[in-house]
C-alpha positions in Angstrom: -128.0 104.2 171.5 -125.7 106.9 171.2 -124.7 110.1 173.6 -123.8 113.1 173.1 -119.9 114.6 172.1 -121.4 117.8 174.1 -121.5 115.8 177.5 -123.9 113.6 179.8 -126.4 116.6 180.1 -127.9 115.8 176.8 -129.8 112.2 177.2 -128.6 109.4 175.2 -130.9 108.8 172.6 -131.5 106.0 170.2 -130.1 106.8 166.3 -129.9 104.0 163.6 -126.7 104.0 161.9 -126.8 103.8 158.1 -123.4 104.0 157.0 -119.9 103.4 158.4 -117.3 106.3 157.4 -114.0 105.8 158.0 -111.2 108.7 157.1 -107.4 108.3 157.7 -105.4 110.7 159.5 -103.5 112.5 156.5 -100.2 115.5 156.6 -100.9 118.8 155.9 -98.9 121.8 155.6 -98.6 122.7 159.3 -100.1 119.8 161.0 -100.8 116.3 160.9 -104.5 115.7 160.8 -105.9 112.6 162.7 -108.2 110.0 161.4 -111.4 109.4 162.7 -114.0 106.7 162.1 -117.7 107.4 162.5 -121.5 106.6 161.7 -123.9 108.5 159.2 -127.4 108.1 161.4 -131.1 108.7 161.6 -133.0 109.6 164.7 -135.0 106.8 165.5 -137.3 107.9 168.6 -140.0 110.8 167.7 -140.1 111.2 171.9 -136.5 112.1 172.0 -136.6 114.0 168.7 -138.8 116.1 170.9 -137.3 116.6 174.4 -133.9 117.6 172.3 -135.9 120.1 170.4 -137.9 121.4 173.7 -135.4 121.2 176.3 -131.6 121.4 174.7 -132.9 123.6 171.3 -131.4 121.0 169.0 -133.2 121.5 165.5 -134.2 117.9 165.1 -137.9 117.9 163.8 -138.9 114.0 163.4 -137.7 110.7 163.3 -135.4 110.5 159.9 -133.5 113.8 160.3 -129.7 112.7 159.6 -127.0 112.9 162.3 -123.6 111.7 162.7 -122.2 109.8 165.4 -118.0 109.4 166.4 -117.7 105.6 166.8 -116.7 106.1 170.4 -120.0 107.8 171.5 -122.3 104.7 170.2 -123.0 103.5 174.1 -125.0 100.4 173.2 -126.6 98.2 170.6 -130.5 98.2 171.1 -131.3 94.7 169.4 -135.1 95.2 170.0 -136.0 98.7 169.6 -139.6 98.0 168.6 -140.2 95.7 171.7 -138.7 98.7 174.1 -140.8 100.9 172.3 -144.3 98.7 173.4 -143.1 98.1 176.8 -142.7 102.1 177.3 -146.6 102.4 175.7 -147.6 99.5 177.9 -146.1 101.2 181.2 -149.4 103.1 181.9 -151.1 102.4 185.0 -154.1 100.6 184.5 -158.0 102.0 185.7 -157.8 99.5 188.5 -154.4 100.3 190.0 -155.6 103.8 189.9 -158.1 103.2 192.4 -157.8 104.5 196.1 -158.5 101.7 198.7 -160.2 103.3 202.0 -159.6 101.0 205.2 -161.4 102.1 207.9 -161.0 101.8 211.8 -163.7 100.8 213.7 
């Protein structure tokens, strides 16, 4: 789970990281420029592939489209993703729940 460098606006969103790049900070001519240490991802979620393309026009069309993440923007680890995923599908309200209950006075 990784957010975004542009602030807490944009959602956090899941991204598999694929491989670790790592640069050190090097002199230039007129400046010293810093290191920085990052992750080459994938977008792992096709649900938030679409609410960043919908909602925050970020051209991300499906789960697969490459990314990159700064080390210190990766929030958490998501061990399970799979199992989060089929508790989210399984969150629908079932035909019974859905039911009205009348009590009457009498």
């Amino acid at each position: 789970m990784a957010k975004s460098p542009a602030g807490d606006v944009i959602p956090k969103c899941h991204v598999k990281l694929v491989k670790r790049v790592e640069v050190k900070p090097s002199k230039g001519n007129r400046m010293d420029w810093p290191g920085y240490v990052g992750w080459e991802g994938e977008m792992a979620s096709q649900e938030e592939v679409d609410l960043l393309r919908n909602k925050h026009s970020i051209p991300f069309e499906s789960v697969g489209d490459k990314t990159w993440v700064y080390e210190d923007l990766i929030v958490k680890k998501v061990r399970n993703f799979d199992t989060i995923k089929k508790k989210q599908d399984t969150k629908e309200v079932s035909p019974k729940k859905k039911r009205r209950r009348i009590v009457r006075n009498k």
